[in-house]
SEPARO-186559 format. One record per residue: residue number from 1; residue in one letter; x, y, z of N, C-alpha, C in turn. Coordinates in steps of 0.02 Angstrom, whole numbers. Each point is the difference from the previous one (the first is absolute). Last residue first. Layout:
<recs>
{NUM, "A", {X, Y, Z}, {X, Y, Z}, {X, Y, Z}}
...
</recs>
This chain:
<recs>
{82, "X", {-1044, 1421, -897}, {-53, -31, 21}, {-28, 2, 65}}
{81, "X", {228, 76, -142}, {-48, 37, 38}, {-53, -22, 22}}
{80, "X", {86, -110, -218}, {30, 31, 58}, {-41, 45, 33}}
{79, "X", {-85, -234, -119}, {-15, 87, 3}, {40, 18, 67}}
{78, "X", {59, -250, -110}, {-70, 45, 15}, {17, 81, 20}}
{77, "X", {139, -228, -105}, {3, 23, 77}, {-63, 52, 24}}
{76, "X", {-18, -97, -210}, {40, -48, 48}, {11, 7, 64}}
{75, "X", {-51, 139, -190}, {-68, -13, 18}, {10, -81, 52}}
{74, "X", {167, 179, -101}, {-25, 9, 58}, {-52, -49, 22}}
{73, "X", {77, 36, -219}, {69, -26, 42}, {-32, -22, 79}}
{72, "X", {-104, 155, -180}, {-16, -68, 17}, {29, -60, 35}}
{71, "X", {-85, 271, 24}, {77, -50, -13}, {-27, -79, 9}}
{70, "X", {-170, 184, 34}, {20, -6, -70}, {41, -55, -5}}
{69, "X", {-39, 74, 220}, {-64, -27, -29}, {15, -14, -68}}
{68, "X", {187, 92, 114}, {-28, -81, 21}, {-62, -21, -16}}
{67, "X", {35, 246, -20}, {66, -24, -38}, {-27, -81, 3}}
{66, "X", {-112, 125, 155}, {-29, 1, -43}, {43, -22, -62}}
{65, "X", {107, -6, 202}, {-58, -45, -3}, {-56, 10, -49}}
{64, "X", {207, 148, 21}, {2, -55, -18}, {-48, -76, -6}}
{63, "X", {-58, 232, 39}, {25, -2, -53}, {19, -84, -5}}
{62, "X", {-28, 81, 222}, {-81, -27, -59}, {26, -1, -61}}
{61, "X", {193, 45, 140}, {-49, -78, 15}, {-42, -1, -59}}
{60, "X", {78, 229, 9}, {70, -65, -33}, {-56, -70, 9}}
{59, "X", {-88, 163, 112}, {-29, 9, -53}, {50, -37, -64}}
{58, "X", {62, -7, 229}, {-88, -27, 4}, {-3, 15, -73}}
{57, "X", {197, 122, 61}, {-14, -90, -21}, {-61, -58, 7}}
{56, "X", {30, 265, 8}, {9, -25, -54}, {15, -76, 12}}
{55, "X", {-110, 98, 183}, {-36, 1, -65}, {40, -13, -81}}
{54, "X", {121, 8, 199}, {-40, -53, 19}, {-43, -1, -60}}
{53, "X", {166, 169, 13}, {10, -71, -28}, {-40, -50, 13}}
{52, "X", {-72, 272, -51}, {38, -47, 57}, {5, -68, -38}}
{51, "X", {-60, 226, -121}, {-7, -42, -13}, {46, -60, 46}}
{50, "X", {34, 219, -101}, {-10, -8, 66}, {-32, -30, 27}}
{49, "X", {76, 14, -234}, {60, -31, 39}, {-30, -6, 104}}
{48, "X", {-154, 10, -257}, {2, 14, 64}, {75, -27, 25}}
{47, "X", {-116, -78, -228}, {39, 68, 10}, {25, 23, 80}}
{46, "X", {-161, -192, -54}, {59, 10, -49}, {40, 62, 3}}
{45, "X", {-141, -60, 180}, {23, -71, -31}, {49, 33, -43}}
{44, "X", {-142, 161, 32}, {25, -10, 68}, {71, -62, -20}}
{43, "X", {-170, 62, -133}, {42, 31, -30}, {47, -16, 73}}
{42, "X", {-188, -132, 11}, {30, 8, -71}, {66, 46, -6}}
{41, "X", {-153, 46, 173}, {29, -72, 4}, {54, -29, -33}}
{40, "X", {-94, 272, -25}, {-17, -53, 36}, {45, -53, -19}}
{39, "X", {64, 226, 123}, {-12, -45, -51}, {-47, -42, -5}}
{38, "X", {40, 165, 146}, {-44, 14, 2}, {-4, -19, -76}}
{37, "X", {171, 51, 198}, {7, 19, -72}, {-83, -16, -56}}
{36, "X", {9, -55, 243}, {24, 56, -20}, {15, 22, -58}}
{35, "X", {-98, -215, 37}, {-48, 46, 44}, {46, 51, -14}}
{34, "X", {81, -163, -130}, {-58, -3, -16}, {-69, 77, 45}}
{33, "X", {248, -90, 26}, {-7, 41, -46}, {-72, 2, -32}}
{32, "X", {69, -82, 227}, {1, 86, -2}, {-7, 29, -98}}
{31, "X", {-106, -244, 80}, {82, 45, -19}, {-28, 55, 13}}
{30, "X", {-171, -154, 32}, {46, 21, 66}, {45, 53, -16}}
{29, "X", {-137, -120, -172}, {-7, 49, 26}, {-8, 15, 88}}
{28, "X", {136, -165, -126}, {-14, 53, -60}, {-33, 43, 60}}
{27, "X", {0, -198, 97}, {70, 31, 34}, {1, 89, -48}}
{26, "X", {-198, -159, -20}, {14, 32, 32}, {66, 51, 12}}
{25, "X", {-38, -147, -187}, {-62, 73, 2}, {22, 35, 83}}
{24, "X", {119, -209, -22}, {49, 51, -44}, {-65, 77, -5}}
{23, "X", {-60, -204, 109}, {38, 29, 18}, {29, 52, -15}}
{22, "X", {-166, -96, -123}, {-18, 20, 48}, {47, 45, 59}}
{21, "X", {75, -140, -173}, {-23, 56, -46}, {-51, 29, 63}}
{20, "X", {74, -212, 60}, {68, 40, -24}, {-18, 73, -10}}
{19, "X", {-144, -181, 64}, {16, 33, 45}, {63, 55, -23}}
{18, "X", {-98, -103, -175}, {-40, 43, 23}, {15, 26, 55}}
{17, "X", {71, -175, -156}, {33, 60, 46}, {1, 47, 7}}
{16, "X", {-158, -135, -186}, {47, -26, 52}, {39, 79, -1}}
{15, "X", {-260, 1, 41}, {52, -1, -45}, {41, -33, 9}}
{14, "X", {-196, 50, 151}, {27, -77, -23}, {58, 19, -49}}
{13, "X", {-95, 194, 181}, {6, -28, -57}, {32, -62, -15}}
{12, "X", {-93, 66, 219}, {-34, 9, -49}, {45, -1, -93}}
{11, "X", {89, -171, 193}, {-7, 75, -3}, {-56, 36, -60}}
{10, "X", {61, -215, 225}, {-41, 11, -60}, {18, 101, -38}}
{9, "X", {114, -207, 191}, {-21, 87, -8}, {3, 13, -88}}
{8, "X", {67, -217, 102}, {-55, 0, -4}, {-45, 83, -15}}
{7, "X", {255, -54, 37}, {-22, -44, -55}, {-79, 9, 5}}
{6, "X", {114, 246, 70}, {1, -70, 26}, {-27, -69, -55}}
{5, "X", {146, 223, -30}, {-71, -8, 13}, {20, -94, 22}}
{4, "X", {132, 254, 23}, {-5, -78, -10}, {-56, -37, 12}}
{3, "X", {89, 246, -83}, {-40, -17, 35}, {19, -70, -25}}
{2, "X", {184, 201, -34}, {-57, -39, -15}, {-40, -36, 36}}
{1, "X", {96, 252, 2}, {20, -64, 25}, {-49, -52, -26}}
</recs>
């Protein structure tokens, strides 16, 4: 599940969407496919069907907010997922 941070809740990493890629480390090693099958992360993401929907659209998000750092289209409206 994702965490909502607050406007003044400082996080140790500055990157951009960082709360994203934080989220997504967690929910990764929650999956049953990480603690039972005993993938890592990586192969989890790409290959894994047992792999829940919360973690695949947290990991849809960061994709796309790492997508919005490149797109230049974007630099108007600012970083999805923020």
């Amino acid at each position: 599940m994702p965490k909502y941070y607050e406007a003044g809740e400082v996080l140790d990493d500055s990157r951009p969407c960082a709360g994203l890629r934080a989220d997504l480390k967690q929910c990764l090693s929650e999956s049953d496919c990480m603690n039972k099958e005993g993938k890592s992360a990586k192969d989890c993401l790409q290959v894994s069907s047992t792999l829940d929907q919360n973690c695949r659209a947290i990991a849809n998000t960061f994709f796309q907010c790492k997508r919005s750092l490149v797109d230049n289209r974007n630099r108007f409206r600012g970083r999805k997922g923020y």
